[in-house]
N, C-alpha and C positions, 0 to 999 in steps of 0.2 A: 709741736706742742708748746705753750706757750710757756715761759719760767714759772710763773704764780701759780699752776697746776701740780706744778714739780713734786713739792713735800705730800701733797697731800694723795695725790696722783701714785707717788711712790710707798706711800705707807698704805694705798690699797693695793698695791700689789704685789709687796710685802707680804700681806695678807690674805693675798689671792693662792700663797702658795702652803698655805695652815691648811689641812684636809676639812673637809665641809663641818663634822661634828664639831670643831674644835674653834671654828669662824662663826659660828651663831655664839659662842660665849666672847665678854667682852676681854679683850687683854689687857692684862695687868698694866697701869700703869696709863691707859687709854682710856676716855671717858665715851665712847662710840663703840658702837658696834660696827662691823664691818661693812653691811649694808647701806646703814647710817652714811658712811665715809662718801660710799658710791652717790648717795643722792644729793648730800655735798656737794659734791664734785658735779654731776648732773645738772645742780641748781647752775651755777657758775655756768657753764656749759651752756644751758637755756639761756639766761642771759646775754653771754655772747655773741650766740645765733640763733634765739628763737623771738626774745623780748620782744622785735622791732615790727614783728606781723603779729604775734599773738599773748594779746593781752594775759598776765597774771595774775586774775581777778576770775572768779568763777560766773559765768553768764555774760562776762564782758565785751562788746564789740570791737572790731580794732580790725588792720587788714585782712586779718586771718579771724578764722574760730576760736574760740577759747579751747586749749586744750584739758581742761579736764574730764574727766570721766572718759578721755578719749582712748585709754584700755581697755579694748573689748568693745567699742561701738563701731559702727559699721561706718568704714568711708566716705565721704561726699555727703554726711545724714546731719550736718549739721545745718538746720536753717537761713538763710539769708546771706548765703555764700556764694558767688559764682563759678561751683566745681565746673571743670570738665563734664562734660557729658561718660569721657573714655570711665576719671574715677568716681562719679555717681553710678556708674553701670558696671564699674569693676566687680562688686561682690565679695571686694577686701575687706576684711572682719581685722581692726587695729588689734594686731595680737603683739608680743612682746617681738616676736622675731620680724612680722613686717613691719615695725616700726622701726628695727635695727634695720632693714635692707632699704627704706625709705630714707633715715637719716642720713646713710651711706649714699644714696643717689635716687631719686624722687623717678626719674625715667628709667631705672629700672624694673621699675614695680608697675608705673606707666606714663606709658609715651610720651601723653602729650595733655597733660596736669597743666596750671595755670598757676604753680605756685613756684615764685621765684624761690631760688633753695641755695642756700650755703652748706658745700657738703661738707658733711663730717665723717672724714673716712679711717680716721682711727678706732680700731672695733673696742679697744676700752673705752676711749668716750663715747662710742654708741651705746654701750652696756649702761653706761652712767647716766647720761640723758634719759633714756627708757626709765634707770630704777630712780629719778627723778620727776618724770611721767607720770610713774605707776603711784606716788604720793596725792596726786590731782587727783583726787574723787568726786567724782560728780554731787551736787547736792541734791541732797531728798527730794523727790518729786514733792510737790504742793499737795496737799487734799482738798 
């Protein structure tokens, strides 16, 4: 894990150890909530190893798909991408857990994906990536 993740890294896990009722209120002294913390950290995280394929810009082209709205959308369904055939036909629904076993290792999930991948094998920063993910909301369809 990298130093500059340290403080911030270590005050969510700090606070990973507050029982769940008591980790939705903010702590004293703290101007975040805990979730908050996580997507923080997440952000950074994306940057490190996501920025470089997928644009942070909603609609944005770039080696990769944009990932927004990509909680809860189905695999390979993003337009003008050259997936695999294997993850177009997989029938993976981007939920929060395969997107944890994806960021841990992309050929886990499947074989033989065409997306070069820096794994991220520490399952806190997969927790934090994801609840930095789950911020990307798709935008409003057009009328």
């Amino acid at each position: 894990m990298k130093p500059r993740y340290f403080g911030l890294l270590l005050a969510a896990g700090l606070l990973a150890a507050v029982p769940g009722a008591a980790r939705a209120q903010t702590i004293p002294g703290w101007a975040m909530h805990y979730g908050e913390a996580e997507q923080i950290a997440g952000r950074t995280l994306f940057q490190d190893h996501c920025i470089f394929c997928h644009a942070l810009k909603p609609g944005a082209r770039h080696f990769g798909p944009s990932l927004y709205g990509v909680v809860g959308r189905k695999a390979g369904a993003d337009a003008g991408f050259p997936y695999s055939d294997a993850l177009k036909n997989s029938g993976i629904v981007w939920t929060e857990e395969n997107l944890r076993k994806w960021i841990a290792s992309t050929t886990s999930i499947v074989s033989t994906t065409l997306m070069p991948h820096t794994t991220v094998a520490d399952p806190a920063e997969q927790i934090y990536l994801v609840a930095f993910l789950r911020t990307l909301k798709a935008p409003p369809a057009k009328r």
